[in-house]
C-alpha positions in Angstrom: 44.6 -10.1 11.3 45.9 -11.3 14.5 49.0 -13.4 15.4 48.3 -16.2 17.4 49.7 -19.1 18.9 47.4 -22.1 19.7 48.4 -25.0 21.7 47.1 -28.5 20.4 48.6 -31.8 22.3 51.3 -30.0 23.9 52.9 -28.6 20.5 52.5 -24.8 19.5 50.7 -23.8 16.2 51.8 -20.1 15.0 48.2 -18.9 13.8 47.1 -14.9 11.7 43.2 -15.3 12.2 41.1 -12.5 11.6 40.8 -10.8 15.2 36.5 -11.7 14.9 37.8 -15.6 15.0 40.5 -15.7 17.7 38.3 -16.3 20.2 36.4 -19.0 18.4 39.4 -20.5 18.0 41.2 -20.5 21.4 38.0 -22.3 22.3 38.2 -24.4 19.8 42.1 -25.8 20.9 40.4 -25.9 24.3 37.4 -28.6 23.6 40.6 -30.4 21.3 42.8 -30.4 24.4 40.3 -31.6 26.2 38.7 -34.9 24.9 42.2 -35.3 23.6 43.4 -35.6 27.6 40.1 -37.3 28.4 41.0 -39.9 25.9 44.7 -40.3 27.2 43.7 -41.6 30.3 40.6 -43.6 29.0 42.1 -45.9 27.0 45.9 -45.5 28.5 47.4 -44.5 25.2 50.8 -42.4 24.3 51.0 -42.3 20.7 50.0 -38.5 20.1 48.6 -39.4 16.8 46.5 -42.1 17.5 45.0 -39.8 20.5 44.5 -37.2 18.2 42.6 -39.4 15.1 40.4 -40.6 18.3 39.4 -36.9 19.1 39.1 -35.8 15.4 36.4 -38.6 14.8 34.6 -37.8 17.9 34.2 -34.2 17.7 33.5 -34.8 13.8 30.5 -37.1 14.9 29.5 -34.7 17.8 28.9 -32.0 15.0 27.8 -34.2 12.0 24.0 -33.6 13.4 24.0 -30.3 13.4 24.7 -30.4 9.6 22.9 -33.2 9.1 19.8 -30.7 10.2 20.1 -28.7 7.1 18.9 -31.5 5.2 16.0 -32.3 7.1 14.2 -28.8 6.1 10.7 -28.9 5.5 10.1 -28.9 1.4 7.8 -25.5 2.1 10.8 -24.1 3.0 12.8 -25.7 0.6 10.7 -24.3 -2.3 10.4 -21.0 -0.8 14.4 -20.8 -0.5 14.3 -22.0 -4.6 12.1 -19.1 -5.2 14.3 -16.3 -4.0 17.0 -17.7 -5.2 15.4 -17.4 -8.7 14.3 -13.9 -8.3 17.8 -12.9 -6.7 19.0 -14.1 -9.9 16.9 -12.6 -11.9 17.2 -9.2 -10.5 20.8 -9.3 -11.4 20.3 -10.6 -14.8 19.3 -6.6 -15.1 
């Protein structure tokens, strides 16, 4: 575990992350910062939290296709996942 500190908005978030996610993370605050700044000066708005619900619904809509995806697999696939999944539990009934 790593101790980090991430800055979101201009205010400092003491973070432990498991070193394999700091990165991921850092980059994370970085898109935040970013369409949260993009949005300050489109719509000419102080109010931190209003800003912030802004750029929590738009990067939760940017991502909800990418797991929206999951549910479009083909049913072949589908039934072949079922099928493992019974004969992975079956082995371990053993």
């Amino acid at each position: 575990m790593e101790s980090i500190r991430i800055n979101i908005a201009g205010r400092e978030y003491p973070l432990n992350a498991p070193s394999h996610e700091v990165a991921n993370l850092k980059q994370a605050a970085a898109k935040i910062n970013a369409q949260y700044e993009a949005f300050q000066e489109q719509f000419q708005v102080d109010d931190p939290v209003d800003l912030l619900a802004l750029t929590a619904l738009h990067l939760s809509d940017s991502t909800s296709p990418a797991s929206s995806k999951a549910d479009e697999l083909p049913l072949e696939t589908l039934n072949r996942m079922n099928r493992i999944s019974e004969r992975i539990q079956k082995a371990l009934e053993v």
